[in-house]
N, C-alpha and C positions, 0 to 999 in steps of 0.2 A: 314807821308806823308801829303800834305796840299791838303787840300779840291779841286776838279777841278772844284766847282763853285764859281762864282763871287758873295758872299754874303757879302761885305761891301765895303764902297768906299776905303778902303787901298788894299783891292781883285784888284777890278776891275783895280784900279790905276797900280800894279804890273804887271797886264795881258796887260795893253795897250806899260807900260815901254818897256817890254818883245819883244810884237809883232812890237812896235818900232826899237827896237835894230835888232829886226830879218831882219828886212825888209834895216837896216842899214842906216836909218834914223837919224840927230839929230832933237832934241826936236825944234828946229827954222824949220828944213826943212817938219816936221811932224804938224807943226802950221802952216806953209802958205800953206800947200795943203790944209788942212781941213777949213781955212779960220779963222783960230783963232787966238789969239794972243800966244806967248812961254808962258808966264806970266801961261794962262790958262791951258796949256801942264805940265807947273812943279805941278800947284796946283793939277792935275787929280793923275800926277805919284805920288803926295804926299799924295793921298789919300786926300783930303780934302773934306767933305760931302756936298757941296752946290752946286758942279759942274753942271751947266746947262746941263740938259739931252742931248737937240738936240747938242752942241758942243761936248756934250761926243761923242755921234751916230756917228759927222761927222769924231770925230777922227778913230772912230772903220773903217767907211769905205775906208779911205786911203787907212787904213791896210789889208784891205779883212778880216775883222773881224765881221760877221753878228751877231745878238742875234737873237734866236726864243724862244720864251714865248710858257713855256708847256701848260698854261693854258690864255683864253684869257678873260676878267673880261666885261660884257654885257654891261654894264655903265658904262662912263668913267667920273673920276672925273673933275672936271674944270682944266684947264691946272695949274691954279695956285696953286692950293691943291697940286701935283703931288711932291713927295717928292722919289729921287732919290733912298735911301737907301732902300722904299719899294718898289718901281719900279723892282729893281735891286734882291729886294729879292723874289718877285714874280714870277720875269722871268725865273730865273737863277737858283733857286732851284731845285735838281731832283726831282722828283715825290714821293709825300710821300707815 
């Protein structure tokens, strides 16, 4: 059975496909609600590790798809440090 958290960007990519297709969206009509290009929607479902976080975000909220972070880090790194895959691994991890 695969894991029900999103711990790498091929994870997250397959959960936005998923809640994509649910919602009965294509990848064109799921990029102009969230204000992004398709381009940027194939590379997310491809899993591709560089995805712009906040595009990611906007895609998830089309979908009514929220993240809550079990744990939330007192300092936040500069926005440019901010590396998706640990983003993503932080958040979305269950509780160890």
């Amino acid at each position: 059975m695969p894991s029900p958290y999103l711990t790498s960007p091929s994870a997250f990519g397959s959960a936005v496909r998923a809640a994509r297709r649910r919602a009965g969206l294509t990848q064109g009509d799921l990029a102009h609600r969230a204000g992004v290009g398709r381009r940027f929607v194939v590379d997310v479902e491809a899993g591709h590790p560089r995805a712009e976080l906040g595009k990611a975000l906007a895609l998830l909220e089309v979908l009514d798809v929220y993240l809550a972070p079990t744990q939330l880090s007192p300092i936040a790194p500069p926005l440019e440090d901010v590396d998706l895959d640990a983003v993503l691994s932080r958040c979305l991890t269950g509780p160890s």
